[in-house]
C-alpha positions in Angstrom: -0.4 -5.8 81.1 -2.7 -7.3 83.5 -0.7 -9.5 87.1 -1.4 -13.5 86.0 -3.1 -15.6 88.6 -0.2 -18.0 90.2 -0.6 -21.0 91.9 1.9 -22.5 93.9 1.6 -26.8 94.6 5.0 -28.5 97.4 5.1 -30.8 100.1 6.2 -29.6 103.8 7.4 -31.8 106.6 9.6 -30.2 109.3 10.5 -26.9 107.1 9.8 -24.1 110.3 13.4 -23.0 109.5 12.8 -22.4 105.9 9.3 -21.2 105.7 10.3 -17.4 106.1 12.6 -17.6 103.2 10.4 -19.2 101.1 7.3 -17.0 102.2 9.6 -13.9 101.4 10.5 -15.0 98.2 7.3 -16.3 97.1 4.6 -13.6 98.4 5.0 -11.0 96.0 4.1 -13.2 92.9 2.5 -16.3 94.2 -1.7 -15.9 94.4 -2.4 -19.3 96.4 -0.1 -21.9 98.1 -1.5 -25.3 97.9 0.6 -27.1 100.7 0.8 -30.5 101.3 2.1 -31.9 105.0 3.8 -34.9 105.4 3.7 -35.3 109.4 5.4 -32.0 110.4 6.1 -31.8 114.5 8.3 -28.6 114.3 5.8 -25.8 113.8 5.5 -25.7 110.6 2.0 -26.8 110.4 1.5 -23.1 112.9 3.5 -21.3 110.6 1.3 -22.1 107.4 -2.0 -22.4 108.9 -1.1 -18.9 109.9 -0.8 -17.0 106.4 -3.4 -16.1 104.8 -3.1 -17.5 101.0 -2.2 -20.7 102.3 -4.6 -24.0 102.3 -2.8 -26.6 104.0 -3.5 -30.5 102.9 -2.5 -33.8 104.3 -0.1 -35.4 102.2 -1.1 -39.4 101.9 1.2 -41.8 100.8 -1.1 -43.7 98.1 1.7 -46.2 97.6 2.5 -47.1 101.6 5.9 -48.5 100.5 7.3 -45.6 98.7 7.0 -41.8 99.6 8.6 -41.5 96.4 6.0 -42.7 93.9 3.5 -41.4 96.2 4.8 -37.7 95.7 5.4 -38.3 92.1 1.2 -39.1 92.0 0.4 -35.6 93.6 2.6 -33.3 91.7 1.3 -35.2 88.5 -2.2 -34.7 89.4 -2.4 -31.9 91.6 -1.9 -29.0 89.5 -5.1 -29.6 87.4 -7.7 -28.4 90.1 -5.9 -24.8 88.8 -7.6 -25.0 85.2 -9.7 -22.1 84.6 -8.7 -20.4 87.8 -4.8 -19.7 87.0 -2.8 -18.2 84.4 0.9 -20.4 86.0 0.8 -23.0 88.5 4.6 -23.7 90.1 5.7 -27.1 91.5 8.2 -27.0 93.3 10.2 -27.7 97.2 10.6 -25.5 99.9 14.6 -25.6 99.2 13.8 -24.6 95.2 13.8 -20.8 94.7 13.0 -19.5 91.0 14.2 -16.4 89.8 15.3 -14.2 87.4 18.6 -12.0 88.0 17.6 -8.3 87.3 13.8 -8.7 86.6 10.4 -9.2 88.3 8.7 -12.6 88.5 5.8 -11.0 87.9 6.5 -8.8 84.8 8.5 -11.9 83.2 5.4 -14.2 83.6 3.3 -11.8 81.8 5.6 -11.2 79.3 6.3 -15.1 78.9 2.0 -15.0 78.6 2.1 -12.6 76.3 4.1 -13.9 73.3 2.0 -17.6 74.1 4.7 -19.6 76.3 3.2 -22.1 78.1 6.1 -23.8 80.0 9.0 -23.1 81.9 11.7 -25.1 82.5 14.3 -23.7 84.7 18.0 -24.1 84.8 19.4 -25.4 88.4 21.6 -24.5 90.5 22.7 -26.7 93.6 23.9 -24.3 96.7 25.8 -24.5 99.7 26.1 -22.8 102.8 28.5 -24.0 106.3 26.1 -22.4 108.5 22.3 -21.7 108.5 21.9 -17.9 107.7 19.9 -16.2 110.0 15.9 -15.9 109.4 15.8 -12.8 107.7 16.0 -11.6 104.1 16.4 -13.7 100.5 18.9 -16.4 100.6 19.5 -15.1 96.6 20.5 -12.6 98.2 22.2 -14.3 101.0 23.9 -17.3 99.6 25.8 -17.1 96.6 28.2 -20.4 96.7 26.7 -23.2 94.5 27.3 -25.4 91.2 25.5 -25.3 88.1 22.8 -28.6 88.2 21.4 -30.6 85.2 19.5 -32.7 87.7 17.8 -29.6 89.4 17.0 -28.1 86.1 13.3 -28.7 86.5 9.8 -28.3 85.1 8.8 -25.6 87.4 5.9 -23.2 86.2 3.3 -23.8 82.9 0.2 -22.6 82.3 -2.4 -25.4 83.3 -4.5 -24.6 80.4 -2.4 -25.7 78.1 -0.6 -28.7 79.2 -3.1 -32.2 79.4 -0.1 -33.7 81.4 3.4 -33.7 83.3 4.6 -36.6 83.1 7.2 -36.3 86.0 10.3 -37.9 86.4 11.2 -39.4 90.0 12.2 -36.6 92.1 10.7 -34.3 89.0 14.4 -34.4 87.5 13.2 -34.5 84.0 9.5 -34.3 82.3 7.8 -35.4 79.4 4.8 -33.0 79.1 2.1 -33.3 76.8 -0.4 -31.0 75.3 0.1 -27.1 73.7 4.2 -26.5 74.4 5.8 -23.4 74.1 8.9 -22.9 75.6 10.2 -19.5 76.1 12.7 -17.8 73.4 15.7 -18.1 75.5 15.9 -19.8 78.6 16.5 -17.4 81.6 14.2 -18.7 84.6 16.8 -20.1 87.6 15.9 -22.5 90.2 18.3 -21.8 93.5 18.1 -25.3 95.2 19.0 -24.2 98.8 19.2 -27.8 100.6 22.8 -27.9 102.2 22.5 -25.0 104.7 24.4 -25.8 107.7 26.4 -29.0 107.6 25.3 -30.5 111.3 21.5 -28.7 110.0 21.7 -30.8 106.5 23.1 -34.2 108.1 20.7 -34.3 110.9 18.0 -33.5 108.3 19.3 -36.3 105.6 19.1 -38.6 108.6 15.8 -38.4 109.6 14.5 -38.3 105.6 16.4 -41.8 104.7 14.1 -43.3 108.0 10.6 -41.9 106.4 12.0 -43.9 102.9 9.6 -46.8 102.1 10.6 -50.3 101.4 10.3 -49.3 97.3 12.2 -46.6 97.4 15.1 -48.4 99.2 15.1 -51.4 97.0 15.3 -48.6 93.8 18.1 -46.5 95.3 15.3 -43.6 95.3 16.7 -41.6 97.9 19.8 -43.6 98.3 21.4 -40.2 99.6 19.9 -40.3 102.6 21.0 -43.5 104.0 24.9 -42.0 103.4 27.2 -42.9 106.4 28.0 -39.6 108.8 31.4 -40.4 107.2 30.2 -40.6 103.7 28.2 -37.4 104.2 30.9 -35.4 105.2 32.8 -36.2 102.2 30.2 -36.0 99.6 30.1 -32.1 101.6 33.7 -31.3 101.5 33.7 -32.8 97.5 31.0 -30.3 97.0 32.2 -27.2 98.8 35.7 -27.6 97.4 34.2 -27.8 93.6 31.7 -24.9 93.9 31.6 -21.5 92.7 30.4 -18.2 93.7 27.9 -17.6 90.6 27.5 -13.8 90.0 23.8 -13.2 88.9 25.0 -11.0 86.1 27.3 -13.1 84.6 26.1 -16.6 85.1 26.4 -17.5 81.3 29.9 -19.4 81.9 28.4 -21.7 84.6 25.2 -22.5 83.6 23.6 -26.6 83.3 25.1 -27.7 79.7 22.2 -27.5 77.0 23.2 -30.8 75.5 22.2 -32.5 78.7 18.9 -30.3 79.9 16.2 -33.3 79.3 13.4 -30.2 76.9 16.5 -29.4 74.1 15.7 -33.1 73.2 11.8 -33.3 73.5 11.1 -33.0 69.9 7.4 -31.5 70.1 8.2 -28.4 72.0 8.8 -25.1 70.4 10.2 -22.1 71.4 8.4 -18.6 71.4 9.9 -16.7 68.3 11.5 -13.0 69.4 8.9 -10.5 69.2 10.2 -8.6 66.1 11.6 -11.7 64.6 9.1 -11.2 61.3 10.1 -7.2 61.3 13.5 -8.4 60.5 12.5 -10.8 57.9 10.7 -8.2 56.2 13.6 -5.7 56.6 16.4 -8.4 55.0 14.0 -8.9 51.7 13.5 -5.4 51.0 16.7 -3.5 52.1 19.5 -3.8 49.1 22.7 -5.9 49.8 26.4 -5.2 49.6 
């Protein structure tokens, strides 16, 4: 079984304190980073002009009144350039870590490749941390406190041969993809969405982000999170702290994003990979004598 080509498509602005994690995670499985940078002055831009599978873009904001729209147009355009040269692209954020508890990235994308799955939604999970752990490590590993999240249950990773378009949602909360869809058997791909490390960390940050909003995204409430009082923020924090849980990797199945409400159970055209010996038991029940 042969390691697929990945391709890996986000936006940076003012992510030096996150880039090591997300390097760490990533490295192993990703081929090429295509990075976009939206005005970074922290030392980011050193950090990925420094590694080697990284080409760093400018990020342009085709629609000057909303950076929402505007990032909505790149990550439903972007990914194409990877036709003919990748097996998986991933879309994704610097904060969205996708995983599988227990298993490889690498030997479940080939697998997934194998039995002709094309795209990959994954089921989110929104964490919390008080403090910003220290640079080192996995924050999987790291940071286990967190609720289960229909809105950060994404379109994350497809094969850009086989999907015409994406079709993003704002924010990419939802998708309505078009072209060959398989979806896996089961769905087991996680999305950690690591944004509230540190309270003082995440507030500051939240601040700054409501200020680079454009007049569009205001006047839809895209973003309106960001333009939260200190006083609003800090209980929106403490409601989320107090209703989160520590989620076990190996026994996430009683806190997991309800199916009912995960936007691909509904999308009618998509069809999940049968299990591999699926047709072995059909052949078994027809033949084998009943009780």
């Amino acid at each position: 079984m042969s390691k697929p080509i990945v391709h890996l498509y986000t936006i940076c602005w003012d992510e030096a304190d996150m880039l090591g994690f997300f390097f760490r995670h990533y490295d192993s499985w990703v081929d090429r980073y295509v990075i976009y940078d939206d005005g970074s002055t922290d030392g980011s831009l050193d950090i990925l002009r420094a590694h080697p599978k990284v080409e760093v873009r400018s990020f342009a904001r085709v629609d000057p009144d909303s950076f929402v729209l505007s990032h909505t147009i790149m990550q439903d355009g972007v990914w194409k350039e990877s036709r003919g040269q990748a097996d998986w692209v991933i879309i994704t954020a610097i904060d969205e870590h996708l995983w599988i508890p227990g298993q490889s990235m690498e030997s479940y994308l080939s697998a997934q490749q194998e039995q002709g799955v094309t795209l990959m939604p994954a089921l989110g999970f929104d964490m919390i941390s008080q403090t910003m752990p220290p640079d080192e490590g996995l924050l999987i590993d790291q940071i286990r406190q967190g609720q289960p999240s229909v809105p950060y249950s994404k379109l994350s990773i497809f094969d850009p041969n086989a999907l015409k378009e994406t079709n993003f949602a704002k924010g990419r909360h939802a998708a309505q993809p078009a072209g060959k869809l398989v979806l896996p058997e089961c769905d087991e791909l996680l999305l950690w969405h690591f944004k509230r490390l540190g309270f003082e960390r995440t507030m500051a940050r939240e601040k700054f982000q409501g200020a680079r909003l454009g007049r569009v995204d205001i006047a839809n409430a895209w973003g309106f999170q960001y333009l939260w009082s200190a006083e609003k923020f800090a209980s929106e924090w403490e409601k989320f702290r107090r209703d989160s849980i520590c989620l076990n990797p190996r026994s996430l199945r009683s806190a997991r994003p309800k199916a009912k409400k995960l936007w691909w159970n509904s999308y009618r055209t998509a069809v999940r990979v049968k299990a591999r010996w699926s047709w072995l038991g059909k052949i078994l029940r027809a033949v084998l004598p009943t009780r």
